[in-house]
C-alpha positions in Angstrom: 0.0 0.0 0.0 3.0 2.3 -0.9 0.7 4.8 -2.4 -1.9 5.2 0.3 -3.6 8.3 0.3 -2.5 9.6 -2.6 -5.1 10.2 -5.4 -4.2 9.7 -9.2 -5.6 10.7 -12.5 -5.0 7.4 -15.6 -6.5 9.1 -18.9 -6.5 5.9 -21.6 -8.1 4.1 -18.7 -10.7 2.4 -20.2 -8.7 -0.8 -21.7 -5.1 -2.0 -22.2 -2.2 -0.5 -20.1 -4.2 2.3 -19.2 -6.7 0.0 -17.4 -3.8 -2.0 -16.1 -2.3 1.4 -14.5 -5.7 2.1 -13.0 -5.8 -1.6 -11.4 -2.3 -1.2 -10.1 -2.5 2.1 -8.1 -5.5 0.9 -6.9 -3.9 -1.9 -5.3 -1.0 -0.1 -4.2 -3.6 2.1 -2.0 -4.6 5.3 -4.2 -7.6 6.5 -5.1 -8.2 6.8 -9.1 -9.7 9.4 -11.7 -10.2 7.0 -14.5 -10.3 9.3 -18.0 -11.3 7.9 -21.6 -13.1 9.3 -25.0 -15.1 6.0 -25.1 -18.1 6.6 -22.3 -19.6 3.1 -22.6 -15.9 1.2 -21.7 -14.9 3.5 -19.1 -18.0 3.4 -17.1 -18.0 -0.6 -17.6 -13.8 -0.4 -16.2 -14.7 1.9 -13.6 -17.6 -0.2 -12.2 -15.5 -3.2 -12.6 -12.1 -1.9 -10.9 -13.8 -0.4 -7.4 -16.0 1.8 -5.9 -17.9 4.6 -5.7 -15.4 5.8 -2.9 -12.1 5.0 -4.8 -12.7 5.0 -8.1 -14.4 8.4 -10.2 -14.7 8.4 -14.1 -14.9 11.2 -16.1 -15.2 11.0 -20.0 -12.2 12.8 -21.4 -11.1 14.1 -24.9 -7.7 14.6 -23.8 -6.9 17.1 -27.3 -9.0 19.3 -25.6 -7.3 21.4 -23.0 -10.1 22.6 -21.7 -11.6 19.2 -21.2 -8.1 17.6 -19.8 -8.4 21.1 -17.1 -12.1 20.1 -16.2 -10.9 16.9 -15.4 -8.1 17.8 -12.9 -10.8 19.9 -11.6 -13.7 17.1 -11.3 -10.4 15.2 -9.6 -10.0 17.6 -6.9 -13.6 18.4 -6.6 -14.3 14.2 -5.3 -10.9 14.0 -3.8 -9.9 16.7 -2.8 -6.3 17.1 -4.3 -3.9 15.3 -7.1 -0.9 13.4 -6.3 -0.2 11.3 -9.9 -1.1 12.3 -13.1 -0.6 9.2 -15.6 -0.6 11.0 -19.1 -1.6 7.5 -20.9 -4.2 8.3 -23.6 -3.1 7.1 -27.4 -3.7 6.1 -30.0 -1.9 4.5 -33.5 -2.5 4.9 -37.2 -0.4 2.0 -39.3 0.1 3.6 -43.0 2.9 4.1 -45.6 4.1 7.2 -44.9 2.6 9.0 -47.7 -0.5 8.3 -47.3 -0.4 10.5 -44.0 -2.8 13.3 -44.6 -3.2 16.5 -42.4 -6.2 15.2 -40.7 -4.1 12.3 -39.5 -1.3 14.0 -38.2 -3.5 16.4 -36.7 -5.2 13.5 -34.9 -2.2 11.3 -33.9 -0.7 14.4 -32.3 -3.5 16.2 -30.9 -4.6 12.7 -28.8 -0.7 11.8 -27.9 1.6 14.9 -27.5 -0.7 17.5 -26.7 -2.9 15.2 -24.8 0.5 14.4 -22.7 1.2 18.3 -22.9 -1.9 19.5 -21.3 -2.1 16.6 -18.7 1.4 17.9 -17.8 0.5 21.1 -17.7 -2.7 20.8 -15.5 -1.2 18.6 -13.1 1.6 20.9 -12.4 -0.4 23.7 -11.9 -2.6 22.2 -9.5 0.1 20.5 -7.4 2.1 23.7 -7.3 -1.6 25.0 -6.0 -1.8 22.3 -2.9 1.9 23.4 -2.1 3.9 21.1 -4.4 5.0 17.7 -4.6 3.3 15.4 -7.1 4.5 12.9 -9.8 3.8 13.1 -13.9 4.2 9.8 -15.4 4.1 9.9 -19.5 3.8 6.5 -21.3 5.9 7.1 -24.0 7.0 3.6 -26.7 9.9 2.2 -27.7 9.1 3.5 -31.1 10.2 6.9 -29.2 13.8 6.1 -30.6 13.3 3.2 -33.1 12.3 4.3 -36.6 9.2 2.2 -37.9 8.0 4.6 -41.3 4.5 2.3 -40.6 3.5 4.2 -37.4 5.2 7.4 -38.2 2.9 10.2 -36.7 3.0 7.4 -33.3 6.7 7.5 -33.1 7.0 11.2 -33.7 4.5 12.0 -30.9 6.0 9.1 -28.6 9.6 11.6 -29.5 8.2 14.8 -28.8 6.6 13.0 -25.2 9.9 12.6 -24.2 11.2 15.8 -24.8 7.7 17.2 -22.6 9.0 14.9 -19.9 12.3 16.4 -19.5 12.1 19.8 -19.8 8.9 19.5 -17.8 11.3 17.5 -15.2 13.4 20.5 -14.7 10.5 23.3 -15.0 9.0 21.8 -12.0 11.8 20.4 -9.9 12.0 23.6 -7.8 8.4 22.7 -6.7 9.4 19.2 -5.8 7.2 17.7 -8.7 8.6 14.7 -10.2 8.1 14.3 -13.9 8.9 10.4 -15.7 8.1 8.2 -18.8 7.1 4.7 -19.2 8.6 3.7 -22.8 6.7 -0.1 -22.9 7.8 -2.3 -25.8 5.2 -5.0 -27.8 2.8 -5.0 -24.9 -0.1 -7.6 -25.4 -3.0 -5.3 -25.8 -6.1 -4.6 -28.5 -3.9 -1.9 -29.7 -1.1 -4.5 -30.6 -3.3 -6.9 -32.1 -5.7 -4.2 -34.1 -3.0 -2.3 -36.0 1.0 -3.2 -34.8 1.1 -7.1 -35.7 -1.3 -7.2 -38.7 1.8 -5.8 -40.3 4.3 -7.5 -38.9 4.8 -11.3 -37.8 4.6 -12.6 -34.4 8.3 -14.1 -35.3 9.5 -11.3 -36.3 9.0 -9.4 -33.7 10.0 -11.7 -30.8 13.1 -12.4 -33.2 14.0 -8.6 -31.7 12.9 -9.2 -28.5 15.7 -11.0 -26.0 13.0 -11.9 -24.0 11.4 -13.7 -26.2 7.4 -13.0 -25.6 5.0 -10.2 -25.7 4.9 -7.9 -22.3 2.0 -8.0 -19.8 -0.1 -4.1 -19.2 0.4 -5.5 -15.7 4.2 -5.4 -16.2 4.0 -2.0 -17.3 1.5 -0.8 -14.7 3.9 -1.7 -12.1 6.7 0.5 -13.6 4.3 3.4 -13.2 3.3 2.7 -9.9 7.1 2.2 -8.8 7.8 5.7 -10.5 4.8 7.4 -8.8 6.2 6.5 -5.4 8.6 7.2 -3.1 10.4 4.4 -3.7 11.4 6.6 -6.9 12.1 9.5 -5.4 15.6 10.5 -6.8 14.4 9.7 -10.0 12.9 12.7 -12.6 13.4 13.6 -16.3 14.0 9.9 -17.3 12.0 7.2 -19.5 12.0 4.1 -18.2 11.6 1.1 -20.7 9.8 -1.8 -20.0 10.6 -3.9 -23.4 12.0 -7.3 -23.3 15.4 -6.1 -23.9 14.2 -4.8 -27.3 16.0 -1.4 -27.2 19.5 -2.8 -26.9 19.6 -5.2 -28.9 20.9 -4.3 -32.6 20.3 -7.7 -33.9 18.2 -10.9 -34.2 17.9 -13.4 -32.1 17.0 -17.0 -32.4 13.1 -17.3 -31.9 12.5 -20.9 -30.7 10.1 -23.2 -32.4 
């Protein structure tokens, strides 16, 4: 229960890592704003994951900054305050890289950087509010440093999100506000399966994975909540990368049969 008493905000938190997050801090003793554009799912997660006295949900666009600032605000309003602010919301489009059209670039970049941006932003300000103190975790990718032309507007925002992280880091150090990534690799998600693998094998993928398997959104939840706590306290301005191994490796490996 190392986050006991401390109240979080997951946005993404209807399904796949974000729910995963959610679960985890839950567990680890805070109370959670669950955010997500999908109204049906997140009231569905939010049912399923607690109570009325742990758990709030509050429908989120997160390209909005005035939506991501009302929620902060409906945070504080049940809770009270805001300790963790898990800037988790994304989302993925796989196409050659000319077919990439204003609209998706727009898209990509409004729901993952700026999303990121804005939950950043809010968080900060209303931690700096309560006195300071406070954690921002950003879930960044692997594909923040590997090139993959499929899932080029994804790996540019995933980039730019790390960049928010650090100079954020050092805006709000003076105020004792941690700010940290989570860079997960081929995570076993609907987002995985639904555009990442269609176009490209199973083999080859775990052929760049030491590893040598998918990762768990448990595996990477409990990154996040080890970030968000004191157990993590000398610790701001960095991306941590739960992947298998996947970044260091400059090679195949053997996949076995």
């Amino acid at each position: 229960m190392r986050l006991e008493g401390k109240i979080a905000i997951v946005t993404g938190a209807a399904r796949g890592i974000g729910r995963a997050c959610a679960e985890r801090l839950l567990a680890d003793g805070a109370k959670v704003v669950v955010a997500d554009i999908d109204e049906a799912r997140l009231k569905e997660t939010a049912a399923v994951i607690g109570t009325a006295d742990t758990v709030l949900a509050v429908v989120t666009d997160v390209s909005s900054k005035e939506e991501v600032e009302a929620l902060v605000a409906a945070a504080v309003g049940k809770f009270g305050r805001l300790d963790i602010m898990v800037n988790n919301a994304g989302i993925a489009m796989v196409q050659d890289f000319l077919d990439i059209t204003k609209a998706d670039y727009d898209k990509v970049l409004g729901v993952n950087l700026e999303g990121a941006f804005w939950g950043t932003q809010a968080a900060a300000r209303q931690m700096i509010a309560q006195g300071g103190g406070g954690v921002v975790v950003n879930m960044s990718s692997i594909n923040s440093g590997l090139a993959n032309p499929r899932v080029a507007t994804y790996a540019i925002t995933k980039g730019g999100m790390n960049q928010i992280t650090g100079t954020a880091a050092v805006a709000f150090a003076p105020h004792g506000i941690r700010v940290v990534g989570v860079g997960p690799g081929t995570i076993d998600t609907d987002m995985i399966h639904q555009g990442f693998v269609s176009d490209a094998s199973v083999r080859g993928i775990l052929s760049r994975t030491p590893l040598g398997r998918y990762g768990k959104a448990s595996e990477v939840a409990a990154v996040v909540s080890f970030l968000a706590s004191d157990d993590a306290s000398y610790i701001t301005g960095e991306t941590i990368y739960p992947d298998g191994g996947r970044r260091v490796l400059n090679y195949t490996v053997p996949v076995k049969e």
